[in-house]
N, C-alpha and C positions, 0 to 999 in steps of 0.2 A: 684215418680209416674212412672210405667212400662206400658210403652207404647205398644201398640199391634203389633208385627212382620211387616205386613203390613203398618202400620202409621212407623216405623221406618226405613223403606225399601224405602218410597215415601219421608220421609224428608232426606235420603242420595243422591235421585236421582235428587233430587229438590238443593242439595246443588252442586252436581256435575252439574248439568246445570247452574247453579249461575257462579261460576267460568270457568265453558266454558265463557260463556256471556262475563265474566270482561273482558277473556283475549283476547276474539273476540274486545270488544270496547276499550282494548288497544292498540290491535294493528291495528285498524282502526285510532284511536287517534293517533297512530304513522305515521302512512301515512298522516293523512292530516298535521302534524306539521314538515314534512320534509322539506325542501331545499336544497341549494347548500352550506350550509354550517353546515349541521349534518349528509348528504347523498351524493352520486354519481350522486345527479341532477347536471345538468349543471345551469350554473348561468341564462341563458337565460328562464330558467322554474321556475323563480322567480315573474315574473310579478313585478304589485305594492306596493306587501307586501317584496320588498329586502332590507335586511338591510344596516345598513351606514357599507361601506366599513372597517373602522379601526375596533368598537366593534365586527363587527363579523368575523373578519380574523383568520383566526387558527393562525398563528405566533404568534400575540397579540403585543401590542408596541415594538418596538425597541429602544427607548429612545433616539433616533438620530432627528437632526434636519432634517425637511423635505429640499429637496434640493440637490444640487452637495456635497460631503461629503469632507472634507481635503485630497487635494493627488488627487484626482480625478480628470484624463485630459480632460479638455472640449472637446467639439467637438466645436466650433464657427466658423461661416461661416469666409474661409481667403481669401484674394484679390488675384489672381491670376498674372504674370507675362505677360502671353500675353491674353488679351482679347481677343473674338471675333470682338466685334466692339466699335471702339471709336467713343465717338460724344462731339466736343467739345462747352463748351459755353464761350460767350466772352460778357465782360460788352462793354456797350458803354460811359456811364456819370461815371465821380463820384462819390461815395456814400453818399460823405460827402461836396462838394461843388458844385458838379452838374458838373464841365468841363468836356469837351469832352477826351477821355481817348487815347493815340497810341498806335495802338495795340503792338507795339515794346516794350513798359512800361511796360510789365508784367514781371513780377519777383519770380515769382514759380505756379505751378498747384497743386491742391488739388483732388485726387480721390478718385469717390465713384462708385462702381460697382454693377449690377444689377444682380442674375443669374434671368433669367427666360428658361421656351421653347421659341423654335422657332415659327415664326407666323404660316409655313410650314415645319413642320418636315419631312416631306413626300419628300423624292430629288429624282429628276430625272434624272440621269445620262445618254447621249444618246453620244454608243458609233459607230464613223462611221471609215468604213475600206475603204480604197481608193480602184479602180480598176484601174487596169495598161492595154497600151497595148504594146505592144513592137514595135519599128520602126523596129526591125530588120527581127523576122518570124511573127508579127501581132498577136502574141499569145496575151491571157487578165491573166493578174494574180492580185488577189487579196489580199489585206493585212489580217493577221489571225487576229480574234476577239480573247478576253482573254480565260480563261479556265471558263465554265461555263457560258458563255452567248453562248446561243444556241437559242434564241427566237425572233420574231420584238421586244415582248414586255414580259418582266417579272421581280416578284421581285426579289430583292436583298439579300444577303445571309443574311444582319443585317434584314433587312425588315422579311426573313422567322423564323429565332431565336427568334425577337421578338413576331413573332406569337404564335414561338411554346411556349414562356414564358406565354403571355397572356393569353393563350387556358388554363396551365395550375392555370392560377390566376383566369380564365372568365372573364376575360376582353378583346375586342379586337376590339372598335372601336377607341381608344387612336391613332391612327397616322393618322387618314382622308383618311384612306384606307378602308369605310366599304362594297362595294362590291368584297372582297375577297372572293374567291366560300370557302363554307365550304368543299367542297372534297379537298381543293388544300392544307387547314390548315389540316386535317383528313392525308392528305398526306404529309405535312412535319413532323409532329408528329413524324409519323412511322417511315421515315427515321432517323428523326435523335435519337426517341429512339434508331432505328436499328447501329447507328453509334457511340455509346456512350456503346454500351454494355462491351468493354473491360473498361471503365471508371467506370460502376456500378460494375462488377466483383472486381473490384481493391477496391471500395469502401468497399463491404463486406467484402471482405478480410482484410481491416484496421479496422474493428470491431470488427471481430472476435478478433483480436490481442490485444485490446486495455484492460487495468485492469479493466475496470467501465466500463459493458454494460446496457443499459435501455431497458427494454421489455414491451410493451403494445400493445393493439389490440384493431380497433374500427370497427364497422359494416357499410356496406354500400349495393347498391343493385344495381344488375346486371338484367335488362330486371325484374323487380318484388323480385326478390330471393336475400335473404341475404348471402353475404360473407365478409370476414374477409380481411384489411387491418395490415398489424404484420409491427411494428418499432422494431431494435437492433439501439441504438442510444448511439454515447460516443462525449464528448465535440465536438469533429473536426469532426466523420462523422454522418451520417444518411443513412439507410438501410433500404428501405420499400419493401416490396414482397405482392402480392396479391393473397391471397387465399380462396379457400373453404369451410373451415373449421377452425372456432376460434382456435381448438388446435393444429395447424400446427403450433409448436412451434420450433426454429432454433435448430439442435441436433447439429450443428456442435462447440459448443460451449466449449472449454477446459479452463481450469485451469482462475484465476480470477476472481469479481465479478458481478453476474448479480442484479440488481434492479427491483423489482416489485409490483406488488400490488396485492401477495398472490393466484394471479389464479393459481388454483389445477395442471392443465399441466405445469409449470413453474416447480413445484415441481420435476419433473421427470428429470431434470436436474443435475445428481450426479455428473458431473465431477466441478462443480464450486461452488462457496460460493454464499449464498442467501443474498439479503438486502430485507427489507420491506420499502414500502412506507409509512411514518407515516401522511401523509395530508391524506391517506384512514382510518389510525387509529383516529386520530383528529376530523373527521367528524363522526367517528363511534361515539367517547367519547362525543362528542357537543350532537349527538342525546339522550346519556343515560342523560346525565347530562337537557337536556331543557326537553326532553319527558318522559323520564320511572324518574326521581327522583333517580338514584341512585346515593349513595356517595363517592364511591370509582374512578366512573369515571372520578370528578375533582380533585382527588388526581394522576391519572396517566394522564392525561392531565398537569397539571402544572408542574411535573416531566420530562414528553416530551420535554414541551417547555422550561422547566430551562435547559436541558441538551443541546438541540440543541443552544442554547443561550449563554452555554459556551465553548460548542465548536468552536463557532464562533468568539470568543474571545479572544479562545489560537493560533487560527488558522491564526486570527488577528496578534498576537504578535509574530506567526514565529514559534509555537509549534509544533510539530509532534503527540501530545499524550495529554490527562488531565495528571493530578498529580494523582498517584495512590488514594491518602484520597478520592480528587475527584470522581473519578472513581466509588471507593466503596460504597461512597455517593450515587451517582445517580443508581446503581444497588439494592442499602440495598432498598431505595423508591419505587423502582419498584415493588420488591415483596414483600412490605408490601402495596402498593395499590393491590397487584393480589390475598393475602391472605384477605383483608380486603371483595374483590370484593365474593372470593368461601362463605367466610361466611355470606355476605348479601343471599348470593342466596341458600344458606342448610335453610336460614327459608324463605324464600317462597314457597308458597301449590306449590306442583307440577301440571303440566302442564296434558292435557290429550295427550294417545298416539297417535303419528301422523302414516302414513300409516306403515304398514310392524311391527309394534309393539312395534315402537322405541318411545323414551320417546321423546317427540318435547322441544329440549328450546327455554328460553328466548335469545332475541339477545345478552343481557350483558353477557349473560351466555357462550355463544359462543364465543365474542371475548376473554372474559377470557382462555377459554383454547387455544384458539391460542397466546394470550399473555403469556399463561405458559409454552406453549411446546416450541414458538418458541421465547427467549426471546433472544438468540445470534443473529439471523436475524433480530429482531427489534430493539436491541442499537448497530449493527455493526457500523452507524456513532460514537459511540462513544469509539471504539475503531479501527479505521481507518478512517483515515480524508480523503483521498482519496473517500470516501462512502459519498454520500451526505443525508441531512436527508430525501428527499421526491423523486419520481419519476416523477418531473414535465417536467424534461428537453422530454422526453418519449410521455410524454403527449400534450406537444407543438409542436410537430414536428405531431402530430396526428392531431391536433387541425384541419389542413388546410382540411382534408377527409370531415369534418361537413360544413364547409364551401363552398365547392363542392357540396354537396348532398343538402343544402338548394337552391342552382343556379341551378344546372344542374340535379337534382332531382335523378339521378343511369347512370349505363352507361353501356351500350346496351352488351358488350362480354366482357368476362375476359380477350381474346387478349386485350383488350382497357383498360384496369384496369392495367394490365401488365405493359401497354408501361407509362402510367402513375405514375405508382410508381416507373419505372426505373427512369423518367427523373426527377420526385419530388426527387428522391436519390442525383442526382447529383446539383438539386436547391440549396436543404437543405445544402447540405456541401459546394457548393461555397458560400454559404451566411454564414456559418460558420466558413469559412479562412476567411471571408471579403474580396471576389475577386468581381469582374465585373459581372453580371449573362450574360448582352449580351456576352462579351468577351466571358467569356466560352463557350456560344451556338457556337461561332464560331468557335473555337478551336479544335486544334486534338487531338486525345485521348493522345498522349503523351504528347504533352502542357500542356495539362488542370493534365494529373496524374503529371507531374514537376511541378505545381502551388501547388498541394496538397501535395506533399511530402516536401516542401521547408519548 
């Protein structure tokens, strides 16, 4: 039967708004089935629909017992040589026949030691200078006070370090000092970001240097207005700068590898080798595989993770490299899940054009051709161990901006954003030699760069 022009004009345009439709309530249907662990939510935008930790971990089992592993040096609390304060106890009876005991009779002590705080952490140190007069011309001379006490009354330099640590944790009623004026903590801040600055310089400068840099960027807001927080972060240091602009991304960066999680400015970076983040690819692959159904995504998912799994393995047993079979193995898989992935997607109806005339894809469609074009920067952990498979270390050293901006909600001038991400520079990496963080607040810039370089 031949239908009239018109009747077959209204069932094309009828069938083209159909598949508009679907692909509208698909990808509505994709947004509400996301989380923190098939998307870039954070885990806190989970509510009470978050899954149990172990099924939904991108890693997937490890097959290790849970616990301290073989070889692994505890940390356990150890007793110290000189206490602060001993207090001793003494029986009076017996235990076992009741007689009165001499104290002379005792025949070894048994220790057990408590760390706790102090009742009064808070010390008050009052120092006094004698005045003199002299017998001989009646003059008065007085003894010098140390360097830095210039006041009847003020704090102490550990007292001001630990403010300026607090301020940058938000915490700062911890020592029973809470009528501290906030201009006096706003004012140690400054100083001593201002006195730390050849220490932050120093710091970037061992970044740069370093083979494995991490690069990531998280938003935060200035007086209302969004700016950008940028990490270069390698095992030992941390390098945070506060900017503008997301793509203010570090140019000063030569030869080595940078790690990231594929932001397009990143790209711009020709003098050095690219890694990808694959916990951003795992979350992409979780969302195809729970929300869109396709099949190819838990074929380069289980390939991901079998790969980083033996790497971990050889890396374990002292290897530098897989075994070439190896190797070939987990590349042959790659791109028979990225070929298996193009041909799912040549039979599905095409999309409608999105603006400017371009054909819009699907999201699987998308990672696919990043997985095909960039498939040396996505298995660079496996073939460089040095390359870790995820950019989390990046992301941890980020983590602490979110937790600022829930407390402290933005911060009033980028001078103040500035002096902040100097002295979180210098936090982050005395926490990462495992040094003192008071210690270093006290410390001169040469100390604290001899502690760093040692």
């Amino acid at each position: 039967m031949v239908l009239p022009p018109e009747v077959e004009e209204l069932i094309g345009a009828l069938r083209r708004q159909i598949a508009t439709l679907e692909a509208e309530v698909a990808d509505l249907r994709r947004q509400l089935g996301q989380d923190s662990s098939n998307s870039s939510k954070p885990p806190s935008s989970d509510g009470l629909k978050k899954k149990p930790r172990v099924p939904g971990s991108l890693r997937g089992r490890s097959g290790k017992a849970s616990g301290g592993q073989t070889g692994h040096e505890g940390g356990t609390l150890r007793q110290v040589a000189d206490p602060d304060r001993v207090v001793r106890h003494e029986a009076c009876a017996c235990g076992h026949c009741g007689s009165p005991l001499d104290p002379k009779s005792g025949t070894e002590i048994e220790k057990r030691q408590v760390f706790d705080l102090a009742e009064r952490p808070l010390m008050v140190t009052e120092h006094q200078a004698s005045i003199y007069r002299c017998e001989n011309c009646r003059g008065v001379t007085k003894a010098a006070f140390p360097d830095g006490v210039v006041s009847p009354t003020q704090y102490g330099e550990r007292l001001r370090a630990a403010a300026v640590y607090l301020n940058i944790q938000q915490l700062i009623d911890l020592f029973g000092a809470p009528l501290i004026c906030p201009a006096s903590i706003v004012a140690w801040v400054g100083k001593k970001a201002q006195e730390l600055r050849q220490v932050y310089a120093f710091i970037g400068g061992r970044v740069v240097e370093a083979k494995v840099r991490h690069l990531d960027e998280t938003g935060f807001r200035i007086a209302g207005k969004l700016q950008w927080l940028h990490t270069t972060s390698s095992l030992a240091f941390t390098f945070y700068r506060a900017e503008e602009k997301r793509g203010a991304i570090p140019m000063d960066l030569q030869g080595g590898v940078v790690v990231h999680d594929h932001f397009l400015p990143y790209r711009r970076l020709d003098a050095v080798d690219h890694a990808f983040c694959n916990a951003h690819i795992l979350r992409e692959l979780n969302s195809l595989i729970e929300l869109d159904h396709e099949p190819w995504a838990e074929h380069m998912r289980d390939m991901l993770l079998a790969a980083n799994l033996s790497v971990d393995k050889a890396r374990e047993a002292g290897a530098c490299a897989l075994a070439p079979d190896d190797l070939k193995a987990f590349i042959e898989r790659y791109w028979a899940a990225v070929r298996l992935g193009l041909a799912f997607h040549r039979e599905l109806p095409k999309l409608a054009k999105a603006a400017r005339g371009r054909v819009k894809r699907r999201p699987g469609h998308n990672l696919l051709q990043r997985l095909k074009t960039f498939q040396t920067e996505t298995l660079r952990f496996l073939t460089d161990f040095d390359v870790p498979f995820t950019n989390n270390l990046a992301e941890q050293d980020l983590r602490m901006m979110k937790v600022k901006m829930k407390i402290s909600g933005s911060f009033r001038t980028l001078e103040g954003a500035q002096i902040f991400a100097r002295l979180r520079s210098v936090v982050s990496t005395a926490r990462k030699h495992g040094l003192n963080i008071l210690q270093i607040l006290t410390a001169t810039n040469d100390q604290i760069i001899t502690l760093l370089e040692a």
